[in-house]
C-alpha positions as CSV (number, residue, x, y, z in Angstrom):
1,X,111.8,86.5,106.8
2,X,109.4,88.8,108.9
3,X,108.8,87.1,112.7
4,X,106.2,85.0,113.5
5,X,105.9,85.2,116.8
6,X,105.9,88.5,119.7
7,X,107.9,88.3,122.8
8,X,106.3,91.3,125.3
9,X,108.2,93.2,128.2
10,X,105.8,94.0,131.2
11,X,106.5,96.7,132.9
12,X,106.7,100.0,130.1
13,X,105.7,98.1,127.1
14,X,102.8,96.0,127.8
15,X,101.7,98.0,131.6
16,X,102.1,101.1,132.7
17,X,103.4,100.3,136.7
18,X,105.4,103.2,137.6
19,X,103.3,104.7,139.9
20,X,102.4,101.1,141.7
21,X,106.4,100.3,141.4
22,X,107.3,103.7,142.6
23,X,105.0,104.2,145.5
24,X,106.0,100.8,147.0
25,X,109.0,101.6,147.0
26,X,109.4,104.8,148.3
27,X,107.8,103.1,151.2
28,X,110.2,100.6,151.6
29,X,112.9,102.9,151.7
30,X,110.9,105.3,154.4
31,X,110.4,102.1,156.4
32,X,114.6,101.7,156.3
33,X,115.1,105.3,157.6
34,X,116.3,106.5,154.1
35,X,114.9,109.1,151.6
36,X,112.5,108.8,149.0
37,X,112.6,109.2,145.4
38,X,110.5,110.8,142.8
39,X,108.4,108.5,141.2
40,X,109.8,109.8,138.0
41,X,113.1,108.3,138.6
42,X,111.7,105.0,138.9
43,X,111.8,105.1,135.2
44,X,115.4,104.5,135.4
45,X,115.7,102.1,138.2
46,X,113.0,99.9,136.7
47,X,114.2,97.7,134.4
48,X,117.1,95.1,136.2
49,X,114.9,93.5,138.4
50,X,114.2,94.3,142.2
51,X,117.6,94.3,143.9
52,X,119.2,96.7,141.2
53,X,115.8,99.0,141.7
54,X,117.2,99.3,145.0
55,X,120.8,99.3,144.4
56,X,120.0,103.0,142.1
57,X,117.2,104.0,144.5
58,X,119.2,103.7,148.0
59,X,121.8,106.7,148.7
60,X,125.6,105.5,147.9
61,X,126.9,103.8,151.0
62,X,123.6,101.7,151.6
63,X,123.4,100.7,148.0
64,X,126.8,99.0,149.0
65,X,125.3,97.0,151.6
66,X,123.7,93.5,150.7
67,X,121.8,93.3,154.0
68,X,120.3,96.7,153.4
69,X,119.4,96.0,149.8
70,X,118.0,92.6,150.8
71,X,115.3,94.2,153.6
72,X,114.3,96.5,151.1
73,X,113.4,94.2,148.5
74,X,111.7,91.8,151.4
75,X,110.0,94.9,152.3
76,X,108.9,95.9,148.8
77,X,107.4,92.3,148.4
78,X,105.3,93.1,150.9
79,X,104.1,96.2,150.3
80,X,104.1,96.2,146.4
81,X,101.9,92.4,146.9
82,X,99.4,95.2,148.9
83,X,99.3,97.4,146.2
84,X,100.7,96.0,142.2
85,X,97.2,97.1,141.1
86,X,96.4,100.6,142.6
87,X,97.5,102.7,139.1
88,X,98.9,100.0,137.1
89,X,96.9,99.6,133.5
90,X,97.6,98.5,129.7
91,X,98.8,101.4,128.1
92,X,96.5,103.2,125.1
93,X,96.5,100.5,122.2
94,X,97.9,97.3,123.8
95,X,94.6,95.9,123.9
96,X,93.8,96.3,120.0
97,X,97.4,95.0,119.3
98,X,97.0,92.0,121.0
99,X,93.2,91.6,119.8
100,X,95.1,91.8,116.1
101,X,98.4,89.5,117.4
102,X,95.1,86.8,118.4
103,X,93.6,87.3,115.2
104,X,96.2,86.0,113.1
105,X,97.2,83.6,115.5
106,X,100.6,84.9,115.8
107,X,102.3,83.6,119.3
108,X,102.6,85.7,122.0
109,X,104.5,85.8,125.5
110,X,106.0,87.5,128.1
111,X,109.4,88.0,129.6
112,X,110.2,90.2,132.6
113,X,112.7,91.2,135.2
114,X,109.8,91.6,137.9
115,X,109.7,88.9,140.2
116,X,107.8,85.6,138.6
117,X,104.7,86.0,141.4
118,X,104.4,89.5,140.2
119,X,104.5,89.1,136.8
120,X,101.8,86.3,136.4
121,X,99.4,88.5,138.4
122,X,99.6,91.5,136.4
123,X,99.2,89.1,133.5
124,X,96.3,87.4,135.0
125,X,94.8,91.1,136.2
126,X,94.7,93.0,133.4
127,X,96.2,90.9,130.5
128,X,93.4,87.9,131.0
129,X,91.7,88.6,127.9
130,X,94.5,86.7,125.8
131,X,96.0,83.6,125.5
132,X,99.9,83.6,126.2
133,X,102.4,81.2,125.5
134,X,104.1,81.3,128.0
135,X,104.6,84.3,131.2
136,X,108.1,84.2,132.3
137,X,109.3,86.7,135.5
138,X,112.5,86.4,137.6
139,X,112.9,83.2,138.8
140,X,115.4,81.7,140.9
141,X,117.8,79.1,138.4
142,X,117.2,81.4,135.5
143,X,119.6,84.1,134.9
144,X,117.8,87.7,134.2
145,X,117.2,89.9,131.3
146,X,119.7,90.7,129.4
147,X,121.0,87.5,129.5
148,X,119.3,85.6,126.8
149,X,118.0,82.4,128.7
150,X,114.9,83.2,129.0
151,X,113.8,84.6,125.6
152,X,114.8,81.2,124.2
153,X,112.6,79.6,126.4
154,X,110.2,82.1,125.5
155,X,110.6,81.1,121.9
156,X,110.6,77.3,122.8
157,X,107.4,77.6,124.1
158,X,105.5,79.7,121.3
159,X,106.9,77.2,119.1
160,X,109.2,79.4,116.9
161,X,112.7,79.5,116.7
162,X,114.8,82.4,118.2
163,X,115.6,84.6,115.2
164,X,111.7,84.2,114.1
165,X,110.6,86.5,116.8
166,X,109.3,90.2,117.6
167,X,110.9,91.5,121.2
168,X,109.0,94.5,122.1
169,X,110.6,96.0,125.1
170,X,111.4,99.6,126.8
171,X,114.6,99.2,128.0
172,X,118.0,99.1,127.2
173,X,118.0,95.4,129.4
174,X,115.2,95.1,126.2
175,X,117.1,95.3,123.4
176,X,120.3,93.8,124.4
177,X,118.6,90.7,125.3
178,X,116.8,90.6,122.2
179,X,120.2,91.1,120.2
180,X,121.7,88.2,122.2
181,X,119.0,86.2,120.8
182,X,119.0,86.8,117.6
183,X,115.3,88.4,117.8
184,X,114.5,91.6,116.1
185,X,114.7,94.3,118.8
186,X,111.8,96.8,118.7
187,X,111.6,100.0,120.9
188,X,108.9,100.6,122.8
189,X,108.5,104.7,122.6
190,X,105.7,105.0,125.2
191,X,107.7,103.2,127.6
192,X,110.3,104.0,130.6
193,X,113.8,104.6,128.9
194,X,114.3,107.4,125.9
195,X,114.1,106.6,122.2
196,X,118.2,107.3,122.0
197,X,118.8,104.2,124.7
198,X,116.6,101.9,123.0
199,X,118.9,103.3,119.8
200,X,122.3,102.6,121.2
201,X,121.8,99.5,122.4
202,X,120.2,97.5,119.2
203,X,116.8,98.8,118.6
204,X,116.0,97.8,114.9
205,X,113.0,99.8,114.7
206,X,111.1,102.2,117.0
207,X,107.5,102.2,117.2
208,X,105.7,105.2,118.5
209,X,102.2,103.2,119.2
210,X,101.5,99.7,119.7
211,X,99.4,99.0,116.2
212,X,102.8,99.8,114.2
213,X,104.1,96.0,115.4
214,X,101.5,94.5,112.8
215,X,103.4,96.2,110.0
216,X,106.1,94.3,111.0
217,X,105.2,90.6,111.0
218,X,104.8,88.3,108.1
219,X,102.6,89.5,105.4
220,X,102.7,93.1,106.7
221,X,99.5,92.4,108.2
């Protein structure tokens, strides 16, 4: 049976945030007395949530150290809750998918490794125009992404079961947690991580613009 329901990632599926993520940051880490990183290679520390951002950002020995990880990540809340909406937009075709997802009044939510605060604002900044079932970020209790938890509560709350939904994601976090579900796991090309991560670690299909997730639910729509 084709799914009847869409569970979104945030950041590289449904928002482009790497610059907002990225410039944060780097200015957490300058505060701490250690080096910056191109905003490029936020694209592979993004993903895991905020202490593993840090944990691949930090150099070796200070990755090591829980204190040090943990002022960086008090020090990104700060800064990043100054500045989430600087760059950060929809990427091109988001909004016609989800205009389509509301038209056939298919469910929709969203599941993320960015902090819960976080995650509800961007939803409520740029993503107001549409209805979600539910908005799930990290929250304390609830084990992250890839572990499944959360994409069945996802799917409790749009009313489905688990194996009757779409997970669009970016990230090899993505598609593992979508396996462990028993969703179908669809790649996210625009997003963060390459098409041959998404591939190795369960991506059923690849879709190269948002519009091509209509083909896939019930009725081909």
């Amino acid at each position: 049976m084709p799914p009847r329901a869409v569970l979104f990632d945030l950041d590289g599926t449904l928002l482009d945030t790497l610059d907002d993520i990225g410039r944060s940051a780097n200015q957490a880490l300058q505060e701490g007395g250690f080096p910056e990183q191109p905003i490029s290679a936020y694209r592979q520390f993004i993903g895991d949530g905020v202490a593993v951002l840090f944990q691949r950002a930090l150099p070796a020995a200070a990755a090591n150290d829980p204190e040090v990880v943990s002022r960086c990540v008090a020090a990104f809340a700060r800064i990043y809750d100054a500045g989430w909406d600087v760059a950060s937009r929809p990427y091109p075709g988001i909004a016609e998918l989800l205009d389509a997802l509301t038209a056939h009044s298919i469910p929709i939510a969203v599941l993320s490794n960015k902090p819960d605060v976080f995650t509800r604002k961007c939803v409520e900044r740029f993503l107001a125009s549409w209805s979600f079932a539910a908005v799930l970020g990290q929250r304390e209790g609830v084990p992250r992404k890839p572990d499944p938890a959360g994409a069945f509560e996802a799917a409790e709350l749009m009313g489905v079961d688990a194996a009757d939904v779409l997970y669009l994601g970016d990230t090899s976090v993505d598609m593992t947690t979508a396996v462990r579900a028993g969703m179908l796991a669809v790649g996210a090309a625009w997003g963060f991580r390459s098409v041959e991560e998404l591939k190795a670690h369960g991506a059923a299909v690849i879709v190269t613009e948002p519009m091509e997730v209509v083909s896939l639910l019930a009725g081909g729509r």
